[in-house]
Each structure stands twice: as structure tokens, then as C-alpha cells.
C-alpha positions in Angstrom: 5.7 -13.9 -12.8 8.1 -15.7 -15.3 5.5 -18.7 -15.5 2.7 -17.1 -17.4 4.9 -16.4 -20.8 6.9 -19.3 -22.4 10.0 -17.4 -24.2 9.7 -13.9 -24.1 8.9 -13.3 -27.6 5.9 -15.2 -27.7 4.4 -13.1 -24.6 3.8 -10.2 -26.8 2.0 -11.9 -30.0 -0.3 -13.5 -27.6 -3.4 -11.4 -27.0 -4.6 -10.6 -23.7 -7.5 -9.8 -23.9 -8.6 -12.7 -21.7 -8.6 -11.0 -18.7 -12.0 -11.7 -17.8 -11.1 -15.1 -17.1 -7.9 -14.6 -15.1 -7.8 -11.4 -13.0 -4.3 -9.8 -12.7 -3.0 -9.9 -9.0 -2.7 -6.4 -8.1 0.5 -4.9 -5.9 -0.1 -1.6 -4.4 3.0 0.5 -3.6 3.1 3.3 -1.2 4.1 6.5 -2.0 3.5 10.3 -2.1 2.3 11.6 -5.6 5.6 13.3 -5.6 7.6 10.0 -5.4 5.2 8.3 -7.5 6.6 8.5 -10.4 9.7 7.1 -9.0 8.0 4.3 -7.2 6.9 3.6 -10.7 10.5 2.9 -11.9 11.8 1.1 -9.2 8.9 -1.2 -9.7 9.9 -1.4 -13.4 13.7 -1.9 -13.0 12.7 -4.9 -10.2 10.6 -6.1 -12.8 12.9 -6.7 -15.7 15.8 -7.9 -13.2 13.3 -10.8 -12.3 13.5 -11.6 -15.7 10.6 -9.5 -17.5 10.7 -9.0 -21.0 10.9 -5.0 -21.6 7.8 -5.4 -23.8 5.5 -7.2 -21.6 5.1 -3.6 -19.5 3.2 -0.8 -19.6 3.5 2.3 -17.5 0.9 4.6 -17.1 0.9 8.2 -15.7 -2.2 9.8 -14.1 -0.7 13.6 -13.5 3.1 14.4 -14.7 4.1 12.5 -18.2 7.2 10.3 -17.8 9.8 11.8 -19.0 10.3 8.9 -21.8 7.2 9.9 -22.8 8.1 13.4 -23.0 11.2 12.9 -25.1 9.7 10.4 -27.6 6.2 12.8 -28.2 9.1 15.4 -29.7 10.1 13.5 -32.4 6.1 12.9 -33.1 3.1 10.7 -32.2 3.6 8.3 -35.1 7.1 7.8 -34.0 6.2 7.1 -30.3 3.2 5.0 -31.1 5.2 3.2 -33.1 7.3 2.2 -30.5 4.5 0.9 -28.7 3.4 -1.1 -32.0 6.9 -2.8 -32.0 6.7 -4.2 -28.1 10.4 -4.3 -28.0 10.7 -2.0 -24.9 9.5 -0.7 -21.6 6.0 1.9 -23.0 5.5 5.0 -20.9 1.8 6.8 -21.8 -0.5 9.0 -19.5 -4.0 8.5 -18.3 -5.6 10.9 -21.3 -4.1 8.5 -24.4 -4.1 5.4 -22.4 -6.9 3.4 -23.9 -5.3 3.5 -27.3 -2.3 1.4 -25.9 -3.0 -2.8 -26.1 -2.6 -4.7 -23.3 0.6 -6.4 -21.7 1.4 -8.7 -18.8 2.5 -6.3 -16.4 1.1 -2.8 -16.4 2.7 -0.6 -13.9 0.6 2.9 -12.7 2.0 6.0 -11.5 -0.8 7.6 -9.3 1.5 11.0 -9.5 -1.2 13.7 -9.7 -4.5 14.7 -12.0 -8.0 14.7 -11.0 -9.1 12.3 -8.8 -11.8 11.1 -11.0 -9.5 10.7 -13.3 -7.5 7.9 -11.3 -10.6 5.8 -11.0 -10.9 5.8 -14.5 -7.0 5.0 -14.9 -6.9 2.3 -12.6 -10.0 0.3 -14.0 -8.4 0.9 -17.8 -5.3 -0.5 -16.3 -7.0 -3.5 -14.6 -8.3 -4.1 -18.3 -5.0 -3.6 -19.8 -3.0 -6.1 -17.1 -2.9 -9.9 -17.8 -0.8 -11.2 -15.0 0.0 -8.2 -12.8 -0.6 -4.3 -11.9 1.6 -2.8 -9.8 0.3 1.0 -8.5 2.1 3.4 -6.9 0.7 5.9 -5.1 -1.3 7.0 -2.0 -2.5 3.6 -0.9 -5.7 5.5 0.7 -6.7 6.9 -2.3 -5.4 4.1 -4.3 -7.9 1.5 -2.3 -10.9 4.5 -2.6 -10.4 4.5 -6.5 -9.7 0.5 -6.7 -12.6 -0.2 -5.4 -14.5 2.0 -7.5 -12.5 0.9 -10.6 -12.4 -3.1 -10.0 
């Protein structure tokens, strides 16, 4: 994972927007759309104990907000985006305000509930977003169904 980005600060500055040429490896992770969610942050926490930088991940939520989310939305959307401008940390966003965040290495999907329509859409915007990995969590029946609509 570690090989892709030199020192950690560089890894966000870089643009990855060449992920046409270099197709993130995708890791699907079981789980209920209940336990989604915490899939999602287990995958995270494993993540920056390998050695990820916080700001080289991006979660996204397709039903239920994370609750980061949540908290950081109250002080206002110009203080939570710019969070996201600054890269220092882990970004949590949902499925309907996705597209406006940039890409980063890893992005990390929570498959915890919305329309099914909706996760196809998610999960090819994600595959976008990724440069070296996506990790989904989720059903991994209706997770392959929407993958292979979505990629």
C-alpha cells in the first residue's frame, strides 16, 4: 500500500486523476448494511495502522451519514468542506455530495443502506475517486451486482 506514496505529504498534492491508467485493486468486505458502517471503520483504523496517511482516505456512505459527518455538517458546510480542502485527516461524505470530494489513494465505501440504484452509482464514483485501493463494505452479493454495473 505504502509503495505507491513517497512521504506522506507529498501523496496528497499529487493528483490522481490518473486512474485510467492504473486501476485501483478493489477489496470487498462482507457485511450486513447494518454492520456496514462499522466494517467501514475497521477497514480505516487497519488502514492507518499499516501506515496510511489520514489524508490519503476517503469514506463514503450510501444510506446512514457517518457520524463524523454528522457532527462536522453542524458547525456548517464551509467548515466541513474545508476540512476536506486541507487533506490532513480521515473525510467522511455520503453518496448524494460525493462527487464534489477529489480523489485520494484509498477510498473506503460503506454500502449501509439507500436505493440500490444509488449504490451503482456510488461505487463507480468511488472507483473514479480511488488511486491505489477501494475497500467496500457491504453485502458482497449486491456489492458484485452493482460492481459490475459500476466498473
Amino acid at each position: 500500500m505504502s509503495r505507491e506514496s513517497a512521504p506522506a505529504k507529498s501523496a496528497p498534492s499529487r493528483a490522481t486523476a490518473p486512474a485510467a491508467s492504473a486501476t485501483p485493486q478493489i477489496q470487498l468486505v462482507p457485511a450486513s448494511a447494518d454492520g456496514a458502517l462499522d466494517a467501514a471503520e475497521e477497514a480505516v483504523d487497519l488502514l492507518l495502522e499499516s501506515g496510511r496517511a489520514p489524508g490519503d482516505v476517503l469514506v463514503i456512505t450510501t444510506g446512514q451519514s457517518h457520524p463524523w459527518a454528522v457532527h462536522e455538517l453542524s458547525f456548517g458546510e464551509a467548515s466541513y468542506w474545508a476540512q476536506h480542502d486541507a487533506r490532513d485527516d480521515v473525510f467522511y461524505t455520503d453518496a448524494a455530495v460525493a462527487s464534489r470530494a477529489a480523489s485520494r489513494p484509498v477510498v473506503v465505501v460503506a454500502v449501509n443502506g439507500g436505493p440500490e440504484a444509488a449504490g451503482a452509482k456510488t461505487l463507480s464514483l468511488a472507483h473514479t475517486k480511488a488511486g491505489a485501493l477501494l475497500v467496500v463494505c457491504g453485502d458482497p452479493q449486491q456489492i458484485n451486482s452493482a460492481l459490475g454495473a459500476a466498473v
